[in-house]
N, C-alpha and C positions, 0 to 999 in steps of 0.2 A: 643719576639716571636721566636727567633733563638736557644732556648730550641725545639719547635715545631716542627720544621724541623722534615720532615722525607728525609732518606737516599737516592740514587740513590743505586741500585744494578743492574749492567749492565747483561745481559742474554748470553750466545754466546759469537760470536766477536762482540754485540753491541758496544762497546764502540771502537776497533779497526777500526770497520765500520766506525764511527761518525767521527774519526779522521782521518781518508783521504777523508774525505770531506773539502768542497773549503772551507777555516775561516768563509768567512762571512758566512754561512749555518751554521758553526759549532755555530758561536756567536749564532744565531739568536735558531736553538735546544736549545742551553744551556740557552737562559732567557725563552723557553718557560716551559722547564724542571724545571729552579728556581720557576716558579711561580706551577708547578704541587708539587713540597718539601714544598712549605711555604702554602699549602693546596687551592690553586687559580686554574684558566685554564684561560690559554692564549687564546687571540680572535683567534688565526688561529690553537688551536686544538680541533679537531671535533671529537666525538664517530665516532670507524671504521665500517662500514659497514658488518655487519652479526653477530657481537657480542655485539646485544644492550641488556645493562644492564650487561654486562660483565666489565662494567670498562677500558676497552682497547679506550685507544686516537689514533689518528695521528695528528702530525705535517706536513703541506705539505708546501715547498720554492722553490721560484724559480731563478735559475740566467742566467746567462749567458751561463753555462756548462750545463745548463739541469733542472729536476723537483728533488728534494730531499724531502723524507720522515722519519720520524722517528715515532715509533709506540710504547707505552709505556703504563701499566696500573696504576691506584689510587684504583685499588679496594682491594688494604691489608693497614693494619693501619702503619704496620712499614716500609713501604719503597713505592717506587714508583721505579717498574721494569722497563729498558727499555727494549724493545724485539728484535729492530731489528731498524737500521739505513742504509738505501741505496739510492743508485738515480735509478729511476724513468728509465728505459730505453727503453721498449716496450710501445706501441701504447693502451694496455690493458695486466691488470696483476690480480692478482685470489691470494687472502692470504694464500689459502688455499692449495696453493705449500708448505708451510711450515707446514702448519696444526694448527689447536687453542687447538690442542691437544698435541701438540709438547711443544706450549708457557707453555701451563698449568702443563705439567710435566716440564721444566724448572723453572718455577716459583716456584712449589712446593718445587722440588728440593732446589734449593736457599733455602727458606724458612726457610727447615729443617734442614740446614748444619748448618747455621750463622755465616760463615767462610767468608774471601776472599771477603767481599763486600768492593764494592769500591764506594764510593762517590765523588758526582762533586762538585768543590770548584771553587767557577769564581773568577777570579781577578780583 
């Protein structure tokens, strides 16, 4: 099955995001992420709110330091984009600070270049 894999292609500074989060949160994205490459979803990632049927997940964890989310789509065949990894800081927050419009020219983007992708490799 590890023919099947599809790729991680990080958007932005997803993936710099991802990585100054606390390890455990980072472990716990990255098996939910494995299971979104090996064509699965993890129990605790949920279609995001205002883009159903767009393919857009979130992951949401929690610890000690606060809430963490990480927001990624399955809906192109060759990869699984993340979009965006951060903690949780405000009381109520709106996705649409960044815009699905934003994501979707990034994704695109990516798409067309096929440069510079980076894949997650757990150990």
């Amino acid at each position: 099955m590890a023919n099947k894999d599809k790729s991680l292609v990080w958007i932005g500074s997803s993936k710099k995001d991802l990585m100054a989060l606390p390890p455990d949160v980072r472990k716990f994205f990255g098996h939910a992420l494995d299971f979104a490459q090996r064509g699965g979803q993890h129990d605790a990632a949920k279609p995001l709110k205002g883009f159903a049927g767009a393919g857009v997940l979130e992951v949401v964890e929690n610890d000690a330091g606060g809430t963490y989310r990480a927001v990624y789509t399955v809906k192109f065949a060759e990869a699984v984009f993340v979009l965006h990894c951060f903690q949780k800081k405000s009381k109520s927050y709106r996705y649409t600070e960044r815009g699905h419009g934003d994501y979707s020219r990034s994704v695109e983007s990516s798409r067309n270049v096929g440069k510079g992708v980076t894949t997650w490799q757990s150990t």
